[in-house]
N, C-alpha and C positions, 0 to 999 in steps of 0.2 A: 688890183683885180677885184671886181664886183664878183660877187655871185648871185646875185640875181639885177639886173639894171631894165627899168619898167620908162619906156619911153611915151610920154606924152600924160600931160597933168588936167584931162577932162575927169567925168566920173567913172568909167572902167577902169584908166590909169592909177588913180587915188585910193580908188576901193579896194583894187589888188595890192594898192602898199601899204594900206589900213590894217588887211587881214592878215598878211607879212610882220607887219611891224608889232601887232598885238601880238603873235605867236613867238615873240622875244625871251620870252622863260624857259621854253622848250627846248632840251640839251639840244637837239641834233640843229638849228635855230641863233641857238645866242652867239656861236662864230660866225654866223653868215655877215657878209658885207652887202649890203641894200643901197641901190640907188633912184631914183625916178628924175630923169629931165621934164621939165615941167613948162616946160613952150607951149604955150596955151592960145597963141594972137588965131588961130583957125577954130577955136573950137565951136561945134554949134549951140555949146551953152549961154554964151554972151549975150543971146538976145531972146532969152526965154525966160519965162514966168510961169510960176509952179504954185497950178491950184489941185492939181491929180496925182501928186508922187507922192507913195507911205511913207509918211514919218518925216516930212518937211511942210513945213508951216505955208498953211498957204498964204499965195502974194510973194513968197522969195522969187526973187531977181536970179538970173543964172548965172551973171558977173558975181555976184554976192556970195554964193554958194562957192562956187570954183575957189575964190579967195580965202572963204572961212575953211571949207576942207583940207585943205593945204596949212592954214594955220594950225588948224586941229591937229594934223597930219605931225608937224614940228612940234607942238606939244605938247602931244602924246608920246612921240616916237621920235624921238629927236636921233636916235643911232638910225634913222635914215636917210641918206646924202640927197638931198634935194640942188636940184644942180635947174638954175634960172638960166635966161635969155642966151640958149646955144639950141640952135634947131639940127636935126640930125641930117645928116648928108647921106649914111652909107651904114650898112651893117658889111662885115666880111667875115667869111670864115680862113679862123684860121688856129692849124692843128686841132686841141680838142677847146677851143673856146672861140669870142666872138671880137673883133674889131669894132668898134662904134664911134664913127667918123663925125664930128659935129660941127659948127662955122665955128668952132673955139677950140676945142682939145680931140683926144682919141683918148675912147676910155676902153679898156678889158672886161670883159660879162663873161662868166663860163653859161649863163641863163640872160634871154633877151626875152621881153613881153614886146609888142608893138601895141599900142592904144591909144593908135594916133585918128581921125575922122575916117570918113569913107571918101573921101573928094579925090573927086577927079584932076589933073592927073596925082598919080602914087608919087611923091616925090625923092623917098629913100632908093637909094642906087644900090646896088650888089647880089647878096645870094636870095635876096626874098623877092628880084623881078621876075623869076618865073612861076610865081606863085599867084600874081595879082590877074583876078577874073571880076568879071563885071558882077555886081553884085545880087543874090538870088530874091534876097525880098522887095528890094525897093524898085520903084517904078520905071522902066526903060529909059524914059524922057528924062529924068533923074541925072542921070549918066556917074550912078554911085559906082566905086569897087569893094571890093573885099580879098583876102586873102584867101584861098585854098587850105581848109584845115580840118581837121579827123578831131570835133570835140574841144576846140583852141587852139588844140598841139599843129603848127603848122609842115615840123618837123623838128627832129631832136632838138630840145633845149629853146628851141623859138617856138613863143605862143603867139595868139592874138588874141584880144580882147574888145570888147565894145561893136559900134557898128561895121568894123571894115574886120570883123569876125564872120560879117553877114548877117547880123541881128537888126533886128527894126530901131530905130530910133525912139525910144525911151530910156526916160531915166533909171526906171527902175530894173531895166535890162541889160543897160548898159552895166548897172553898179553890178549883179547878180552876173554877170560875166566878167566884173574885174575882179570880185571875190570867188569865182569858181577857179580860175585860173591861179588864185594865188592856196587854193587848196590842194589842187595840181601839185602846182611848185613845194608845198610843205612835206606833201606825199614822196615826191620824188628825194626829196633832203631825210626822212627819213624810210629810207631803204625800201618803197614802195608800198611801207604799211599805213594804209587809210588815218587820216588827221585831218582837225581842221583847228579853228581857233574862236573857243568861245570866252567872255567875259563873268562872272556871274556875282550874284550878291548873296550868295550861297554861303555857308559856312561848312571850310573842309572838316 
């Protein structure tokens, strides 16, 4: 049983298990079990180049980046289950937690992120198709979606992140909604009192 499982390994996906995985010290935190499925073949970073996002060098390649994140990711934070080449079929609910149906296994979530692209069609099947509305910022002709959500939360325990949150296509919007969401999640693990998760070169 996950308690928190973060589907889809772009920069919303990664950034919300970056900020997860740093806040690993944190009593209410170091029990948690993390996961992120990391099925990447759709995402729209594959074929982009980054002369305009803070705090990446510019001329990074978007394959490059996705791949170093991820390693970062295992490096840093290795107590988080990085789970490769299973793309997700189906979210369910059921009782007080989540089903997560993928072409390989079913894993348990009591907490699901979605931060999967906005493409058209939404391919996950179950309790999140009545959620999916065409999407508010991108251009008609587009034929983007996004989830239905109040601030991420698209309903108990399932968030969204990244563009099929209904944010525009940037990096830096993307990341700063896959770390909003995982401040969310940290808030929620403990008892609703505001937290986030910094690093510092500070002396306690």
């Amino acid at each position: 049983m996950f308690d928190c499982l973060i589907i889809g390994g772009g920069v919303s996906g990664v950034s919300c298990a970056l900020v997860l995985g740093s806040a690993n010290a944190k009593p209410f935190v170091n029990d948690k079990k993390i996961g992120i499925i990391a099925h990447q073949k759709t995402s729209m970073l594959q074929d982009a180049l980054f002369n305009n996002a803070y705090g990446i060098s510019p001329g990074t390649l978007g394959n490059h980046l996705l791949q170093q994140t991820l390693t970062d990711l295992n490096n840093l934070y290795p107590h988080i289950n990085q789970i490769f080449n299973e793309r997700v079929l189906s979210i369910i609910n059921h009782k007080d937690y989540f089903l997560v149906t993928t072409t390989e296994n079913i894993y348990e979530s009591k907490c699901v992120v979605v931060a999967v692209n906005s493409s058209n069609p939404f391919t996950i099947n179950g309790c999140l198709e009545p959620y999916v509305i065409p999407h508010g910022k991108s251009l008609p002709q587009k034929n983007r979606l996004q989830l239905a959500n109040n601030d991420h939360l698209v309903f108990e325990n399932i968030y969204v992140a990244g563009t099929l949150a209904g944010h525009r296509s940037q990096l830096a919007i993307a990341a700063g909604s896959g770390a909003a969401v995982a401040t969310d999640i940290l808030t929620l693990w403990n008892n609703g009192i505001e937290t986030h998760a910094h690093d510092s070169i500070r002396k306690k």
